[in-house]
Residue frames as qw, qx, qy, qz and C-alpha x, y, z in Angstrom:
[[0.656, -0.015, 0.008, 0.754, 1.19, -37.29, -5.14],
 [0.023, -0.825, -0.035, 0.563, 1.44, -33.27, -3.90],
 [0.511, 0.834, 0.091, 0.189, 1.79, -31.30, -7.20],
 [0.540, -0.028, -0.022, 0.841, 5.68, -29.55, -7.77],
 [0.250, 0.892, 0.242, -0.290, 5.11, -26.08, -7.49],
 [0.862, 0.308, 0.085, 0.393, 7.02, -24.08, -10.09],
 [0.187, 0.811, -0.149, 0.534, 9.65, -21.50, -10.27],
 [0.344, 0.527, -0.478, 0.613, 11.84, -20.52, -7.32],
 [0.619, -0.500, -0.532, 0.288, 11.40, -20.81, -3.60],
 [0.295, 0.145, -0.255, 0.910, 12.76, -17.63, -3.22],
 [0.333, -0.830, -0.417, -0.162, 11.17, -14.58, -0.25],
 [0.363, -0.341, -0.181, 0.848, 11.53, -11.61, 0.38],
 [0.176, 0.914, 0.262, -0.256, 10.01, -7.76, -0.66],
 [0.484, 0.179, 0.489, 0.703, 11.07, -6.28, -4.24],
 [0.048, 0.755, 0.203, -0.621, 10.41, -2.50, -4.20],
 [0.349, 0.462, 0.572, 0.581, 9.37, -1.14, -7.25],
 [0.230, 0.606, 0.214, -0.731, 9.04, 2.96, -7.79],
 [0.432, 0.513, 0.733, 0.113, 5.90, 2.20, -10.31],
 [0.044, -0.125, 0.311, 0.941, 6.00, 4.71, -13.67],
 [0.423, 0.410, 0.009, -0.808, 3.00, 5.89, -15.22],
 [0.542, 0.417, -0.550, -0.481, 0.92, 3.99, -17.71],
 [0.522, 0.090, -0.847, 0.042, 1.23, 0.29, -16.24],
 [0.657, -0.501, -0.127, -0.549, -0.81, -1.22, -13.81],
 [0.453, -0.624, 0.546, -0.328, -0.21, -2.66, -10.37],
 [0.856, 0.064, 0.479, -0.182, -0.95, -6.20, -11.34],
 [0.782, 0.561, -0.187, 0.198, 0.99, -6.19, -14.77],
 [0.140, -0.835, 0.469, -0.249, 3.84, -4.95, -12.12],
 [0.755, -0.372, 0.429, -0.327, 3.42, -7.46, -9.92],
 [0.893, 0.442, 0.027, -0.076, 3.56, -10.16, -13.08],
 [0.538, 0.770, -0.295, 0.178, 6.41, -8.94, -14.22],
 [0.195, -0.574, 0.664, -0.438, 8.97, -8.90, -10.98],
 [0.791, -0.092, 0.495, -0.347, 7.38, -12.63, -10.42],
 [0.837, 0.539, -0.049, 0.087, 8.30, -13.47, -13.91],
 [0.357, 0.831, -0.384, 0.187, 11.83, -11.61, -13.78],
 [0.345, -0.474, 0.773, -0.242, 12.73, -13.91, -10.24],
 [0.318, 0.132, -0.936, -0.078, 11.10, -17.05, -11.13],
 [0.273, -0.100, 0.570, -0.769, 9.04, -16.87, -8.04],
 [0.064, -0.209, -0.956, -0.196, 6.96, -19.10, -7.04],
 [0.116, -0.768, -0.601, 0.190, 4.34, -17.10, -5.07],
 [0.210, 0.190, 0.048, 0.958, 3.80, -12.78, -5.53],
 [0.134, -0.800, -0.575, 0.110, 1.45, -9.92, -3.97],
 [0.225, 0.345, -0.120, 0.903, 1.73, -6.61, -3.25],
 [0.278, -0.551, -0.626, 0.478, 0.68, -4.18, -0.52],
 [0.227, 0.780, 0.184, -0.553, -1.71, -1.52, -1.70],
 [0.453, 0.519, 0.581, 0.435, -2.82, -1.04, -5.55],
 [0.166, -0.569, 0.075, 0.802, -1.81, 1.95, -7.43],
 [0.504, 0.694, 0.242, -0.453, -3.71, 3.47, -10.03],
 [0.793, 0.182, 0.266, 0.516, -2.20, 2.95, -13.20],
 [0.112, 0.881, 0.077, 0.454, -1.95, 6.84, -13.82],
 [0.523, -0.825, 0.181, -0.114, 0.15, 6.82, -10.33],
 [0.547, 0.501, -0.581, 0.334, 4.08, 6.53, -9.78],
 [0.288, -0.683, 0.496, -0.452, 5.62, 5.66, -6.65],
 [0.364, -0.362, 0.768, -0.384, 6.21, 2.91, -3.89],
 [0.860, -0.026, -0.300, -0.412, 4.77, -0.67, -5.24],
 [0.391, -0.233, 0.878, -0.145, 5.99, -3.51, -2.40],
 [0.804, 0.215, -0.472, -0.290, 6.21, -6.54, -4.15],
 [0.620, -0.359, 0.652, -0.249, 6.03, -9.53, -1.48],
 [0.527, 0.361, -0.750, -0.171, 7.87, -12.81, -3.08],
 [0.577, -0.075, -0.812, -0.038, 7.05, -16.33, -1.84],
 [0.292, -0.692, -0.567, 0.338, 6.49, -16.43, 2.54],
 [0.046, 0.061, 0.058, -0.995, 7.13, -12.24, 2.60],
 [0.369, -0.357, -0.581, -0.632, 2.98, -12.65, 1.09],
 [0.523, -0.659, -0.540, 0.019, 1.95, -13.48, 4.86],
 [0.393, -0.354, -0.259, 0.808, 3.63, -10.16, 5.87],
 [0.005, -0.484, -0.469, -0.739, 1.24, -8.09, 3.16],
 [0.358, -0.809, -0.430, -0.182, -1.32, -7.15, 5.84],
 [0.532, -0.646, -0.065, 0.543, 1.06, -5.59, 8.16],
 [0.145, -0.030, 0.311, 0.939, 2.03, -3.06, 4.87],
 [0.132, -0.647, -0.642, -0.389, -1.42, -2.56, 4.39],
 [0.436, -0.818, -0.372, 0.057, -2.06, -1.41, 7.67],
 [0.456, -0.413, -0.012, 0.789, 0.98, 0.80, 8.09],
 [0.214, 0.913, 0.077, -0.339, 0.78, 4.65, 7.06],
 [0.518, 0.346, 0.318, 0.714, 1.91, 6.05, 3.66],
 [0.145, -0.629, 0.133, 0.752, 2.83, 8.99, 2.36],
 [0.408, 0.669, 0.459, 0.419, 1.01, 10.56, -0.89],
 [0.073, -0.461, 0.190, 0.864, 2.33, 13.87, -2.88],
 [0.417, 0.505, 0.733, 0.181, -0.18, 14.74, -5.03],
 [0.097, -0.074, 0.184, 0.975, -1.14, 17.58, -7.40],
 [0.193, 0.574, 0.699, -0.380, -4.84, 19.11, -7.35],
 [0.237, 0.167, 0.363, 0.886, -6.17, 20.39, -10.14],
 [0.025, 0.395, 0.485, -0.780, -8.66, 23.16, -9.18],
 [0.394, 0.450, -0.021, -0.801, -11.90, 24.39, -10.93],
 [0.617, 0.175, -0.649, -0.409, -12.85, 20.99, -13.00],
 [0.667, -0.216, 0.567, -0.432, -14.71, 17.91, -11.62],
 [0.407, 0.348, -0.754, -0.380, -14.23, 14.73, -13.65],
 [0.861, -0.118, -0.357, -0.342, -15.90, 10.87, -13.80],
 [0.839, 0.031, -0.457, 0.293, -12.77, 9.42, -12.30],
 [0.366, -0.925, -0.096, -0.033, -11.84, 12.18, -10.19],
 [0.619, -0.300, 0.472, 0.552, -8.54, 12.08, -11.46],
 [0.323, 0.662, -0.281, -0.615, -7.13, 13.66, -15.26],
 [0.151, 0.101, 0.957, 0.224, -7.90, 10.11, -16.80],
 [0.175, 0.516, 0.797, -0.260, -11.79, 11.37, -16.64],
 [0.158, 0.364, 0.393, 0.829, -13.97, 13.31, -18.63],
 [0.091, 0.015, -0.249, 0.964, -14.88, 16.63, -17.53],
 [0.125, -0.480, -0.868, -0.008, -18.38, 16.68, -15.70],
 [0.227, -0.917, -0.326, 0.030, -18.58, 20.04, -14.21],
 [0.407, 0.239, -0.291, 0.832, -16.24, 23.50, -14.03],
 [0.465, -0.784, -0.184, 0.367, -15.67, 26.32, -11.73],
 [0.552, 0.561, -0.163, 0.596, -14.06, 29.65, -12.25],
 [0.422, -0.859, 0.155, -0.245, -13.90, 30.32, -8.48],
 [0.854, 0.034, -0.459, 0.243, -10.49, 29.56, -7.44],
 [0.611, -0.788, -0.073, -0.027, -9.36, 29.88, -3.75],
 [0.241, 0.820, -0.466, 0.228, -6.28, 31.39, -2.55],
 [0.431, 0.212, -0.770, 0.419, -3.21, 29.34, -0.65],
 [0.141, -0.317, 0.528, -0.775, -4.83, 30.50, 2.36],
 [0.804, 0.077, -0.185, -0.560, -8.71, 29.33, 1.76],
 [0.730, 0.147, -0.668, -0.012, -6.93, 25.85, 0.62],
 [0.360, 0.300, -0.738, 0.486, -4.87, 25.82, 3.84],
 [0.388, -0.128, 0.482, -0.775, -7.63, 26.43, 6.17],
 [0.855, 0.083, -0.131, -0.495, -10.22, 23.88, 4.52],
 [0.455, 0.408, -0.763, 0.208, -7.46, 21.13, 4.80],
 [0.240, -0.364, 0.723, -0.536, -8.36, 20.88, 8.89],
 [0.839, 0.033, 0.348, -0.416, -11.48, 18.73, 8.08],
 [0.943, 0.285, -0.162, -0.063, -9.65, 16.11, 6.41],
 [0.154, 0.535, -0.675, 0.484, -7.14, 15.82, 9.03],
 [0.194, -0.260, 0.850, -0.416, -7.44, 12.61, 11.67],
 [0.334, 0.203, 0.920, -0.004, -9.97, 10.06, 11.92],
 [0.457, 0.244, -0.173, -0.837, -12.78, 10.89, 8.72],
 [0.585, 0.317, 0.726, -0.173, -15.12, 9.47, 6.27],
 [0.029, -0.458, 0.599, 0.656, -14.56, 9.02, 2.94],
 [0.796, 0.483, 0.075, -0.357, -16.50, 8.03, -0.11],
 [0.522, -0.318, 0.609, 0.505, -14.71, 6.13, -2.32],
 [0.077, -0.453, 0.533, 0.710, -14.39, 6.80, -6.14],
 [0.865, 0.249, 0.219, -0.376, -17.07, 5.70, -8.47],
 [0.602, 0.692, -0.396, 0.046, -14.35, 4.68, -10.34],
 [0.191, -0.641, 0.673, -0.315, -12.81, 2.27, -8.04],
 [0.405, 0.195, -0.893, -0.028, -12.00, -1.50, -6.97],
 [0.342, -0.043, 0.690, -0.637, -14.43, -1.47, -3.89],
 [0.058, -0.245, -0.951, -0.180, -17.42, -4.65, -4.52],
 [0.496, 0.208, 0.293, -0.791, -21.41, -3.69, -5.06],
 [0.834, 0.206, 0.220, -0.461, -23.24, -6.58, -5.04],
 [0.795, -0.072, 0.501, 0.334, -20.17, -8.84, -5.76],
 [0.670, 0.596, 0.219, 0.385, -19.31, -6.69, -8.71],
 [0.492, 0.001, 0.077, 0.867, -16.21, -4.11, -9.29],
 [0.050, 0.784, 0.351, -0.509, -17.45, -0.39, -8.92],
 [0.101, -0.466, 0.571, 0.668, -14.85, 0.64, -11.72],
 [0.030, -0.155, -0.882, -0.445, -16.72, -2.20, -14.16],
 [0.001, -0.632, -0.748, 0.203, -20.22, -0.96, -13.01],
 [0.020, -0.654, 0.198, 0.730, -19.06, 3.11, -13.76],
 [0.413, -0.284, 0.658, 0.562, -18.19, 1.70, -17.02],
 [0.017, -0.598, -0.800, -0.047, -21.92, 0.92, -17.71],
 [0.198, -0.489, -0.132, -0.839, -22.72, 4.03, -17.07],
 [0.565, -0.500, -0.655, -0.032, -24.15, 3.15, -13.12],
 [0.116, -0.627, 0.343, -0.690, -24.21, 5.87, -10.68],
 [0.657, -0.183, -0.676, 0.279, -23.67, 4.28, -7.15],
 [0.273, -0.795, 0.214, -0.497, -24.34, 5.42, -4.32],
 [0.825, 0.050, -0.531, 0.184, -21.36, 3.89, -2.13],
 [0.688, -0.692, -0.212, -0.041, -20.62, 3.74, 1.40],
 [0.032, 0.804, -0.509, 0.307, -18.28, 6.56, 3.40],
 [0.841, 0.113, -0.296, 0.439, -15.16, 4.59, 4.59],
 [0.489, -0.868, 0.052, 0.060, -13.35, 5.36, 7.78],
 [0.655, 0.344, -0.122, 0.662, -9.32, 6.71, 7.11],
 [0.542, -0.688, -0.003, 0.481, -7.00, 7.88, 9.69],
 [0.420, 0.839, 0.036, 0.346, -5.56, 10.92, 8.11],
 [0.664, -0.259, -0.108, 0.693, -1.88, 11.25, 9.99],
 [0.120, -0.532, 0.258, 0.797, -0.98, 14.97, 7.96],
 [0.519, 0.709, 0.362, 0.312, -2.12, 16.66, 5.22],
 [0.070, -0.749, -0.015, 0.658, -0.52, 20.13, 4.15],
 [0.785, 0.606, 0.117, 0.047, 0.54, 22.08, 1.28],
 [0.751, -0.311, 0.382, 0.441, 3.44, 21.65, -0.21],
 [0.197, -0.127, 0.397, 0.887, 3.66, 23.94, -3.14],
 [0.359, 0.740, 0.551, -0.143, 1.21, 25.91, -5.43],
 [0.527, -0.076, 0.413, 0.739, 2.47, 26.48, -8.69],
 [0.016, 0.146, 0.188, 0.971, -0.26, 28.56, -9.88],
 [0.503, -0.020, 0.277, -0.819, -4.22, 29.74, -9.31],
 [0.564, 0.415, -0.651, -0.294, -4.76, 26.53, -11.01],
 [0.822, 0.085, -0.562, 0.046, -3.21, 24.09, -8.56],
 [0.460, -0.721, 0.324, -0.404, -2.25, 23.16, -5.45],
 [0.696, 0.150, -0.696, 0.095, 0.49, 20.28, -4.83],
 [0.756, -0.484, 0.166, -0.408, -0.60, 18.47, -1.17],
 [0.375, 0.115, -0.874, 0.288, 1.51, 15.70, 0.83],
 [0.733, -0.365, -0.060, -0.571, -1.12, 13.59, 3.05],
 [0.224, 0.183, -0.940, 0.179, 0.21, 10.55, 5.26],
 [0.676, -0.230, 0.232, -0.661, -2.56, 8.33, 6.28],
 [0.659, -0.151, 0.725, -0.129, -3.74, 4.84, 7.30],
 [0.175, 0.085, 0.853, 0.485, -5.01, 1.78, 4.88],
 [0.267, 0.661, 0.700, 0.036, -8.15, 1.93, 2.38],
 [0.023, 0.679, 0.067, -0.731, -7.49, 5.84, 1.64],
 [0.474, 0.561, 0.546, 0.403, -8.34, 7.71, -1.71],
 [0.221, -0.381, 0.091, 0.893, -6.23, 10.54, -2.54],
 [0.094, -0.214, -0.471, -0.850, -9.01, 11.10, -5.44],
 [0.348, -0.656, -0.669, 0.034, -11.80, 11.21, -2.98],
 [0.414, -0.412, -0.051, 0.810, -9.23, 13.96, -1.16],
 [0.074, 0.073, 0.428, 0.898, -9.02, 16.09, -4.68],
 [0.255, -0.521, -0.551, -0.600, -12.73, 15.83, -5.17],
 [0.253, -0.835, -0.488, -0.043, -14.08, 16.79, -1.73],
 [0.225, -0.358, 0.045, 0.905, -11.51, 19.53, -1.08],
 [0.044, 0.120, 0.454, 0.882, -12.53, 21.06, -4.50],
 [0.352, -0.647, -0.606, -0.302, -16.45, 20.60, -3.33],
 [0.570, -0.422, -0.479, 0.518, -15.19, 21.87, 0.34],
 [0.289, -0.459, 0.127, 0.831, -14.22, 25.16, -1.60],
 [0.544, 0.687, 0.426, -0.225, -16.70, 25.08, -4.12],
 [0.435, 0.697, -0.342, -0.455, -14.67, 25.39, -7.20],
 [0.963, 0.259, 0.068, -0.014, -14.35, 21.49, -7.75],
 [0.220, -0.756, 0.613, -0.066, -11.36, 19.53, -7.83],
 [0.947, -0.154, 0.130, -0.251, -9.43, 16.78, -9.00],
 [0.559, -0.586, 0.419, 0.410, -6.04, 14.88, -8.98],
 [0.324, 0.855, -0.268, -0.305, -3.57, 15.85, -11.67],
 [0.483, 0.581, -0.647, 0.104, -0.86, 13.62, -10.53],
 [0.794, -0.557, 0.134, -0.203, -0.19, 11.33, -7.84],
 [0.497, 0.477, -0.666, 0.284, 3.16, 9.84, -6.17],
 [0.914, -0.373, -0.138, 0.082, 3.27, 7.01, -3.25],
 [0.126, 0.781, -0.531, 0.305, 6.57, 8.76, -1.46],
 [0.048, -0.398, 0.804, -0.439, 6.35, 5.76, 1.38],
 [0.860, -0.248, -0.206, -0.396, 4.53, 3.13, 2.37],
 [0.932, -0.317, -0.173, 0.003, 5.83, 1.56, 5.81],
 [0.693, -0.601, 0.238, 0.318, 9.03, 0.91, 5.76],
 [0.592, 0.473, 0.444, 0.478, 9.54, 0.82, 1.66],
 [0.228, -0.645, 0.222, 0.694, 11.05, 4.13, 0.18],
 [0.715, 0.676, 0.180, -0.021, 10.22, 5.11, -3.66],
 [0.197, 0.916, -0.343, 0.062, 13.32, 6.94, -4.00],
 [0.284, -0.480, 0.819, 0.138, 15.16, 3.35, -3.04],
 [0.869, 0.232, 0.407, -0.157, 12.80, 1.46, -5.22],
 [0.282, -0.168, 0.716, 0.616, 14.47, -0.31, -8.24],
 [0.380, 0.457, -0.374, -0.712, 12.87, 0.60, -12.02],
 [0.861, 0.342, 0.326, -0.186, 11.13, -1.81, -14.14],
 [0.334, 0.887, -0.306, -0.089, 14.17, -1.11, -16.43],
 [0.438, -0.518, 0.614, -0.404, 15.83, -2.72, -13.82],
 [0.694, -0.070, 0.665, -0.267, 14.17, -5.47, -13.28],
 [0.722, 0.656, -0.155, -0.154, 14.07, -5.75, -17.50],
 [0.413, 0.728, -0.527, 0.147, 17.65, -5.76, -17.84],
 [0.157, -0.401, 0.836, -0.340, 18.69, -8.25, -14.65],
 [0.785, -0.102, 0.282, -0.542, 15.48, -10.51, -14.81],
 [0.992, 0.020, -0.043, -0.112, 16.02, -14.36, -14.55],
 [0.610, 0.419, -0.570, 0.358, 19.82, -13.85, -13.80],
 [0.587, -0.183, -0.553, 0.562, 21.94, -14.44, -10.16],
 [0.275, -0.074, -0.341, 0.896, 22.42, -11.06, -9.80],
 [0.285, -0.625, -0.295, -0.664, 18.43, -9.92, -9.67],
 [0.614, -0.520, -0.587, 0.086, 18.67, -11.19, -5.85],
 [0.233, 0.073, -0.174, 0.954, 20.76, -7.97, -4.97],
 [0.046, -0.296, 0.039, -0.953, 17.01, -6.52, -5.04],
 [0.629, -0.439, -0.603, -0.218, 15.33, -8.30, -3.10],
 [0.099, -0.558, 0.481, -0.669, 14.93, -7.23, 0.61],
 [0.024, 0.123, -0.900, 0.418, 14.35, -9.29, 3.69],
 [0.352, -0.404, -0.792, -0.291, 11.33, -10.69, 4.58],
 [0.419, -0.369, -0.575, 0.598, 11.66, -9.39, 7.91],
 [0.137, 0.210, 0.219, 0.943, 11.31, -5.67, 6.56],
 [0.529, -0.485, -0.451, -0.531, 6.95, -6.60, 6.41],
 [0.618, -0.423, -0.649, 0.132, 7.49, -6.83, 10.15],
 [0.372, 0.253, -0.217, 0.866, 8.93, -3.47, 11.30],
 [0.481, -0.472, 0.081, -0.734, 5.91, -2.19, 13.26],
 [0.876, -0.436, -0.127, -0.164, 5.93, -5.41, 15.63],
 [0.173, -0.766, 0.610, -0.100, 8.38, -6.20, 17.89],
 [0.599, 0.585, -0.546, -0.037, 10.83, -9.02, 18.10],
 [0.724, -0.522, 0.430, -0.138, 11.48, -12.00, 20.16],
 [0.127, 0.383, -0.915, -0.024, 14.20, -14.74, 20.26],
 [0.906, -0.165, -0.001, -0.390, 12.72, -18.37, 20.63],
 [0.559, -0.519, 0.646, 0.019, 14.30, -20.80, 22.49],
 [0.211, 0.369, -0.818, -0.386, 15.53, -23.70, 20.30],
 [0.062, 0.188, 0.980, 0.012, 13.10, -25.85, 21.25],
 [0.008, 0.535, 0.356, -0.766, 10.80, -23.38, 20.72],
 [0.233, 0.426, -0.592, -0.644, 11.67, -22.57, 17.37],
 [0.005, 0.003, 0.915, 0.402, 10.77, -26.32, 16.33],
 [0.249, 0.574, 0.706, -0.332, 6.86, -26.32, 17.94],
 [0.282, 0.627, 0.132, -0.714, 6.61, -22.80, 16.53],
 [0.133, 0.335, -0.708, -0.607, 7.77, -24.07, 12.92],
 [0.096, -0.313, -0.924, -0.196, 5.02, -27.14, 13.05],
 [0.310, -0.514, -0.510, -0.616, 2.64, -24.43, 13.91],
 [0.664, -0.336, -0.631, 0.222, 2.48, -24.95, 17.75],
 [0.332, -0.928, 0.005, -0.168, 2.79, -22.58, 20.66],
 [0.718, 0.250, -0.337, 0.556, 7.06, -22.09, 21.22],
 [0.707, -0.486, -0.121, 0.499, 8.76, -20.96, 24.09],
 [0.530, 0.627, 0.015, 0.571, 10.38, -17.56, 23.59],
 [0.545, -0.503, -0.415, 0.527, 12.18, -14.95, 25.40],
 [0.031, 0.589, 0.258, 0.765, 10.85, -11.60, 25.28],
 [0.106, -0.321, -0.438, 0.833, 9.52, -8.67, 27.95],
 [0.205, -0.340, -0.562, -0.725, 5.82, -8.42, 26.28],
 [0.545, -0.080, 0.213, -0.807, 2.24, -7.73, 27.45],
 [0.426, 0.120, 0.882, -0.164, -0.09, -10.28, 27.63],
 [0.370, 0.720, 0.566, -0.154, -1.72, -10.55, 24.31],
 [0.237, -0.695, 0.469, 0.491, 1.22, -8.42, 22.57],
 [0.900, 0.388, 0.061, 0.188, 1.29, -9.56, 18.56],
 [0.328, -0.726, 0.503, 0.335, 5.19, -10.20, 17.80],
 [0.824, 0.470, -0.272, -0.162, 7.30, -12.07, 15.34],
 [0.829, -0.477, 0.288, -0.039, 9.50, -14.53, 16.45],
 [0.686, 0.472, -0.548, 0.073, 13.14, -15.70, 14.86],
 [0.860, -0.447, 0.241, 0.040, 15.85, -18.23, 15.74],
 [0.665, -0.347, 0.380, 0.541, 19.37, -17.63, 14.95],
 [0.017, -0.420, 0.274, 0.865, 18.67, -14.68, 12.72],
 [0.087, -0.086, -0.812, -0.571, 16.02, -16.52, 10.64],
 [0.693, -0.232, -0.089, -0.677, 11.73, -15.39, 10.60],
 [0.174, 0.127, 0.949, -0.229, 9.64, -18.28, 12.43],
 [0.188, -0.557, -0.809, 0.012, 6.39, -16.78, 13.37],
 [0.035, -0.311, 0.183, -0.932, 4.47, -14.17, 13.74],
 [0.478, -0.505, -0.718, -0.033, 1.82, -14.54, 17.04],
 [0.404, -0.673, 0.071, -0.615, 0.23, -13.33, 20.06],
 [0.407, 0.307, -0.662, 0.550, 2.68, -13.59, 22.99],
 [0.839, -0.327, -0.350, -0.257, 0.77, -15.72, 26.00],
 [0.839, -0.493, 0.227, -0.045, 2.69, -15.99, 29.18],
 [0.626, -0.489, 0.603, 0.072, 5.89, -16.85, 27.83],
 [0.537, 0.083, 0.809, 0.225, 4.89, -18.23, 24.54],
 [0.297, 0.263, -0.359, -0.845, 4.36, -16.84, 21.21],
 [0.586, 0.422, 0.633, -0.279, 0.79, -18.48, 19.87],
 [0.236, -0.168, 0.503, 0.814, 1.48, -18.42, 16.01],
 [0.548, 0.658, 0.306, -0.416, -1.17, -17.11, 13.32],
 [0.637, 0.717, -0.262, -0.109, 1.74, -17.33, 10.27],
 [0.799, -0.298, 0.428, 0.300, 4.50, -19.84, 10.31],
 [0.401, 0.760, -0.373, -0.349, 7.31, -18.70, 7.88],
 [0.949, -0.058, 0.300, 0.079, 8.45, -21.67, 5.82],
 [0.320, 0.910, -0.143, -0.222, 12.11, -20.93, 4.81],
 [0.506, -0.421, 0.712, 0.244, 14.41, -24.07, 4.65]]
């Protein structure tokens, strides 16, 4: 006999603009607890020292995570200038200073190399695996690593304010896998007076808006009643960078058991899409002559 699963059937994407102090995964918990939900993820882990944008993907929305992954965000961040730290962030303890500090101009010109396609180190202080173990739990130890530069599309960087000789507040839109404390710390090397993030705020990620996200407060004060479904958005939402076909009705059923369906659409050959039928997800596949070829089948009756 198949196990019951528990808690709700419910799906769809629960935007959260994440406060200081709490960690992506206790988020995550918490907005999974507050709906009932049977299934939760999220698309792209935020330091716990970081506010902004946490997508929270409820029950099928979870097979639309990669497609937020892979869409550009949008970090505002604050650089603090003349200090290098373990974590490369103001959670760490100071490793090295600098009293050389570069004017607006200096910054603005050093910015161009970390603009389009780089290579990036990532944080010793981070979630990337060495040798099947956390880098973050290997730091902890005291283990210097020497870890492998990472390719990130860097959409825009500029600055965006500089409140004093001190600092320098940066907005950066770029692809997935980025590290806005990698950013802080090789600027500050780039300019030789070291460098590392003060603050950090996820303004966007995809289609998801911090400034429409709902509060943990929120999600406190409404959690396990009718009216938390008000914040839930569509599943469909995790699909906004592919395009959209209709599927015939007879279509629809193949594609639901998993099958190549029948749809009607004006695609390339080899085109990934997502497929509904009468206003409701199916599938998301690679569109074949006529036919969507599924890779995710949304299950939402």
């Amino acid at each position: 006999m198949a196990r019951t699963k528990k808690g709700r059937a419910v799906s769809g994407w629960v935007v959260i603009d994440k406060p200081a102090g709490v960690t992506s995964t206790a988020v995550v918990n918490k907005v999974k607890w507050a709906f009932q939900a049977q299934k939760a993820g999220h698309a792209g882990t935020l330091d716990p020292a970081a506010t902004g944008v946490l997508a929270v993907a409820l029950g099928e929305a979870t097979k639309t995570v990669p497609f937020i992954t892979d869409a550009l965000k949008c970090y505002r961040f604050r650089v603090s200038l003349g200090a290098a730290t373990t974590t490369d962030d103001a959670e760490g303890e100071v490793i090295a200073r600098s009293d050389l500090r570069p004017d607006e101009a200096e910054i603005g010109a050093a910015l161009a190399a970390f603009r389009g396609e780089i290579m990036q180190v990532p944080p010793q202080f981070s979630a990337v695996k060495v040798d099947g173990e956390r880098a973050y739990d290997l730091a902890r130890d005291g283990v210097e690593m020497d870890l492998v530069a990472r390719p990130l599309w860097v959409e825009s960087l500029e600055i965006v304010g500089k409140p004093d000789a001190d600092h320098v507040d940066l907005e950066m839109v770029c692809g997935k896998g980025g590290y806005v404390r990698s950013i802080a710390r090789d600027l500050g090397q780039a300019l030789g007076c070291l460098g590392h993030v003060a603050w950090l705020r996820r303004v966007w990620s995809g289609p998801f808006d911090a400034d429409k996200g709902a509060s943990l407060e929120q999600i406190d004060a409404l959690a396990r009643m009718p009216e938390i479904d008000a914040l839930m958005l569509p599943l469909e939402l995790g699909l906004a960078d592919l395009p959209q076909v209709e599927a015939t009705a007879e279509g629809a059923v193949r594609l639901r058991n998993g099958n190549p369906g029948m749809v009607i659409a004006s695609l390339a050959y080899g085109d990934e899409a997502w497929a509904s039928h009468k206003g409701k997800p199916i599938a998301v596949g690679q569109y074949r002559g006529g036919e969507l070829h599924p890779s995710r089948v949304f299950n939402l009756d």
